[in-house]
C-alpha positions in Angstrom: -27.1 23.2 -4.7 -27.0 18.9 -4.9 -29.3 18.4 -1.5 -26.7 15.8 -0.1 -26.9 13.2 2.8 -23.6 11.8 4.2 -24.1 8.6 6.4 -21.4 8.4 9.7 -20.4 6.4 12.4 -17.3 6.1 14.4 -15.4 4.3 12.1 -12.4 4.5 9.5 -15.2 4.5 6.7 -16.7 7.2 7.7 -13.9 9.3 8.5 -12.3 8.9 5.0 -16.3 9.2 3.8 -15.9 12.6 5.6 -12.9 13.9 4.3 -13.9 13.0 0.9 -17.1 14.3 0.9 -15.3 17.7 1.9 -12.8 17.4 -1.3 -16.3 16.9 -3.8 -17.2 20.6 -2.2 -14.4 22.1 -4.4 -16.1 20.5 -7.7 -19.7 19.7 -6.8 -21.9 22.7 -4.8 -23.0 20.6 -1.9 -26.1 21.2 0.7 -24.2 18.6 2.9 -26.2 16.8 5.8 -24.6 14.6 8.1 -26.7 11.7 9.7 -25.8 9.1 12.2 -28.2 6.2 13.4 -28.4 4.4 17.1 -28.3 0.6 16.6 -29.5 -0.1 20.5 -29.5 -4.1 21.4 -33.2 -5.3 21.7 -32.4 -6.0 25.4 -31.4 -2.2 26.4 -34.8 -0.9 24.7 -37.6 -0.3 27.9 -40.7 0.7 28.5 -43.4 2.8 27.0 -44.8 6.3 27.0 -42.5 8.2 28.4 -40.2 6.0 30.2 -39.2 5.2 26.2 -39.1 8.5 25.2 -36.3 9.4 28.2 -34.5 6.3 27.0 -34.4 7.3 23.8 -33.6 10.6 24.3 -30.5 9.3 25.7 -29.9 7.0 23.3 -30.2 9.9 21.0 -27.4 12.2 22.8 -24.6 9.2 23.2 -25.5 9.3 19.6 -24.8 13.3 19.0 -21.8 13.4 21.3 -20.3 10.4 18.3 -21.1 12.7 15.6 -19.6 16.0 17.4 -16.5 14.1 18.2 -16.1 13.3 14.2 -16.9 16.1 13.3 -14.2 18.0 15.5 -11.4 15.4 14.2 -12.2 15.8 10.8 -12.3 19.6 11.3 -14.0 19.5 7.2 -14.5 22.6 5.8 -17.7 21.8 3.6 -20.3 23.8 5.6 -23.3 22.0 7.2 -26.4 23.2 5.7 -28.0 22.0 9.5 -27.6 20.0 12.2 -26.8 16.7 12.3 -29.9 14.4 12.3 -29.4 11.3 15.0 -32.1 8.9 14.8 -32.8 5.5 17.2 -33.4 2.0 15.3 -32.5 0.3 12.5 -30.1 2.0 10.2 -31.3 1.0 6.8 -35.2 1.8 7.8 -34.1 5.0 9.3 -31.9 6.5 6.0 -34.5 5.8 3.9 -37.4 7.0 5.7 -35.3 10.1 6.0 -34.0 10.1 2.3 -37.1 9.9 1.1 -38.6 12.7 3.0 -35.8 14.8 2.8 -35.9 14.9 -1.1 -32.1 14.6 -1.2 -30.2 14.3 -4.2 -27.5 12.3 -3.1 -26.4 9.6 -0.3 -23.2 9.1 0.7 -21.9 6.8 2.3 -18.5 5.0 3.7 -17.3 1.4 2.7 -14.0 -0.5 3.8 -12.5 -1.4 0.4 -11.5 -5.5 0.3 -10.4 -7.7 -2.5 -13.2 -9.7 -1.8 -16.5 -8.4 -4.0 -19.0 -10.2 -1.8 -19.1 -7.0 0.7 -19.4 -4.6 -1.8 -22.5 -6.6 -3.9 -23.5 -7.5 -0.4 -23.9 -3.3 -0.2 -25.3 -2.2 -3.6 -28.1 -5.0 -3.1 -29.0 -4.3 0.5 -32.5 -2.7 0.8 -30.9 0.6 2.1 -29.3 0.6 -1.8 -32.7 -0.8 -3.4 -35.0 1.3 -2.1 -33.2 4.7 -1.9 -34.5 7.7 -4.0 -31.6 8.9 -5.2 -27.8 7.9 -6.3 -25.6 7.0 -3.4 -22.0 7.6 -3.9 -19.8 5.1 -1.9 -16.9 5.9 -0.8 -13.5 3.6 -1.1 -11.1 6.2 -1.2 -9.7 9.3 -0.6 -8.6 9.6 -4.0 -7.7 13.5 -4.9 -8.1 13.4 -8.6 -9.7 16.2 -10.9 -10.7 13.7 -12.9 -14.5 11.6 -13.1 -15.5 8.8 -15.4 -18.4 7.2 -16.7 -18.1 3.3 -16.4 -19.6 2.1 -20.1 -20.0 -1.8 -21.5 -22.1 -4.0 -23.0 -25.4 -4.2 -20.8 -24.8 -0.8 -19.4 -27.8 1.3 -20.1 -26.4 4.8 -21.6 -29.4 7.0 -21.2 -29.7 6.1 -17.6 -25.6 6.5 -17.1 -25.5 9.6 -18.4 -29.1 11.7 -17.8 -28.5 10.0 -14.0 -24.9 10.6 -12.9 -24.7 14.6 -15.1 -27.6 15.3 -12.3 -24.8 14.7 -10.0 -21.5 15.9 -12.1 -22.4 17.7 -14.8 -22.0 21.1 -13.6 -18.9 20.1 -11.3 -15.6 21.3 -12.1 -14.2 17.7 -12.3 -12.5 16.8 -15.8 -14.9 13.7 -17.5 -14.0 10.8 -19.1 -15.9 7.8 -20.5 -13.8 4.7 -19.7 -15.6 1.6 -22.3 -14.6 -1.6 -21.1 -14.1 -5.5 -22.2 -13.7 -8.3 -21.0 -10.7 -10.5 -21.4 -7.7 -12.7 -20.1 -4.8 -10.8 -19.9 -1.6 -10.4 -18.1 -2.1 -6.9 -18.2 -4.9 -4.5 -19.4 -4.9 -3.0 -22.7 -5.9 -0.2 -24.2 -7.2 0.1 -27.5 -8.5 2.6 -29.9 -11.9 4.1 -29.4 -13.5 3.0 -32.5 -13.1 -0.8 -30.9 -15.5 0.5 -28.4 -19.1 -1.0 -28.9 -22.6 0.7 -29.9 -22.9 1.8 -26.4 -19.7 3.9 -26.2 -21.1 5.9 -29.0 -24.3 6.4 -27.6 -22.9 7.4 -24.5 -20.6 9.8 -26.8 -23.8 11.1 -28.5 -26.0 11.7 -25.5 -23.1 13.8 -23.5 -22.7 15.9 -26.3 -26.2 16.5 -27.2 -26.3 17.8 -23.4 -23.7 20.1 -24.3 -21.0 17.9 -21.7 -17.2 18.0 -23.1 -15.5 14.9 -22.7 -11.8 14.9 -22.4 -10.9 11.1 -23.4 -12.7 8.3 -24.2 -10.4 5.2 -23.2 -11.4 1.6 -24.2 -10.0 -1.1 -21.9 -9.4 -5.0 -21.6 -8.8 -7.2 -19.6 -10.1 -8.6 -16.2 -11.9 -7.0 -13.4 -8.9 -6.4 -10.9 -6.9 -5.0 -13.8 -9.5 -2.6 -14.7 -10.5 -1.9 -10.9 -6.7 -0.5 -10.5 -7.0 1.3 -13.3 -9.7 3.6 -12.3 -7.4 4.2 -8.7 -6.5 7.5 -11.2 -10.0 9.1 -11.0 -11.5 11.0 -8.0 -15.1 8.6 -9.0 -16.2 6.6 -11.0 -20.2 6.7 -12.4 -21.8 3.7 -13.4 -25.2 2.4 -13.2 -26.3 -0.4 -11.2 -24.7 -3.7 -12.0 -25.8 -7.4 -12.1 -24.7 -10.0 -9.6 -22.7 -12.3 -11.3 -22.3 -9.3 -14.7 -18.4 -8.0 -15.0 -19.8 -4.9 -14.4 -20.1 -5.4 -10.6 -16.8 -7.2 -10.0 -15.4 -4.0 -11.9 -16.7 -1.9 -9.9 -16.3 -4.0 -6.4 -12.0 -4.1 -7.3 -12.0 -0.5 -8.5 -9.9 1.6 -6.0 -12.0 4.9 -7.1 -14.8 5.9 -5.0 -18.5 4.7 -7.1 -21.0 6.6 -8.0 -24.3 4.2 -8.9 -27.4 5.6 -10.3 -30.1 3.9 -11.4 -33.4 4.7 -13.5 -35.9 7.0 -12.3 -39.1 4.2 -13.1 -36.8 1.8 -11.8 -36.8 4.1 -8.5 -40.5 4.4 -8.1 -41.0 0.6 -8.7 
């Protein structure tokens, strides 16, 4: 079972992070945590010694009563594999204190989709996304497809896309494609035959198979990042490694309407 760490708060992010997280239990085999931080104003923390330890404590029960009222509204039925863990402090120290000790194999975690990419690179390059131990699946929307893709392109490295994100799919149920993209002005996007696809397509091609992976279509597209982005609104996610700031990769990936999946290489991690 894919050890797996869903982030919440009381917000529409997380609540379509729930119920999505509950649809990826019918492909993926979850061990599904849920996890909620208390973000207490400097001025309400007091004392020491025990005094702090009271406050805390009742920091920490405002912050399980939260979590119980989600969890009763979403009414998921993806299992719990415990209870949920509520911390006190800040919420990117916390996760990946606890990520990291908890040996999970995936983070998930909800993100208000906009047509502005700043929020989104503003996410994947926070230090929560940097310095986490494992892939973290953000979650746009709740997007019932049977179908997942692997993002491929010039720059993308293909033995970290697809030894990475199979950790995570490869034994799902979910239908794969490898969606190659390009660049270019259009009024619409195109697609062309797979043999315009670059060197790393057919790497990508070579490695899935060599892992024994059946790939129902490979599709290469043009055209510009919001064109592609709606594009991938057909797939349930997307996987992709890590993108650049200012690479076509990232604004793909910020307009896509599919749920990411980002992975990154393992010495990269330990770095």
């Amino acid at each position: 079972m894919l050890k797996t760490l869903l982030y919440i708060n009381e917000d529409l992010a997380s609540s379509i992070a729930l119920r999505f997280t509950d649809y990826l239990s019918r492909f993926v085999n979850l061990s599904l945590f849920v996890a909620h931080v208390e973000e207490p104003d400097e001025k309400e923390q007091v004392g020491t010694g025990w005094v702090r330890r009271t406050w805390e404590d009742g920091v920490a029960s405002s912050g399980k009563r939260l979590v119980d009222r989600m969890l009763r509204t979403e009414n998921i039925n993806c299992p719990l594999a415990g209870r949920p863990k509520i911390f006190v402090g800040e919420m990117e120290r916390e996760m990946i204190f606890e990520l990291r000790n908890g040996l999970y194999k995936l983070f998930i975690k909800g993100y208000l989709d906009s047509a502005d990419p700043e929020p989104f690179y503003d996410l994947i390059s926070s230090s929560l996304c940097e310095e986490m131990s494992c892939p973290v699946l953000v979650v746009k929307n709740l997007s019932l497809s049977k179908r997942c893709a692997l993002l491929c392109a010039d720059g993308v490295d293909p033995r970290t896309l697809v030894e990475q994100s199979m950790e995570i799919v490869g034994e799902s149920s979910f239908e794969l494609d490898i969606v190659y993209f390009k660049f270019q002005e259009s009024d619409q996007v195109q697609i062309l035959d797979s043999r315009e696809g670059g060197s790393n397509l057919r790497e990508t091609e070579s490695l899935l198979a060599a892992a024994g992976k059946t790939v129902a279509n490979t599709i290469v597209l043009t055209g510009v990042p919001e064109q592609i982005g709606d594009y991938l609104k057909e797939y349930a996610l997307v996987a992709s490694t890590m993108p650049g700031r200012k690479s076509m990769h990232m604004y793909v990936l910020a307009h896509s309407l599919a749920s990411v999946l980002l992975v990154r290489d393992t010495a990269q991690k330990q770095q």
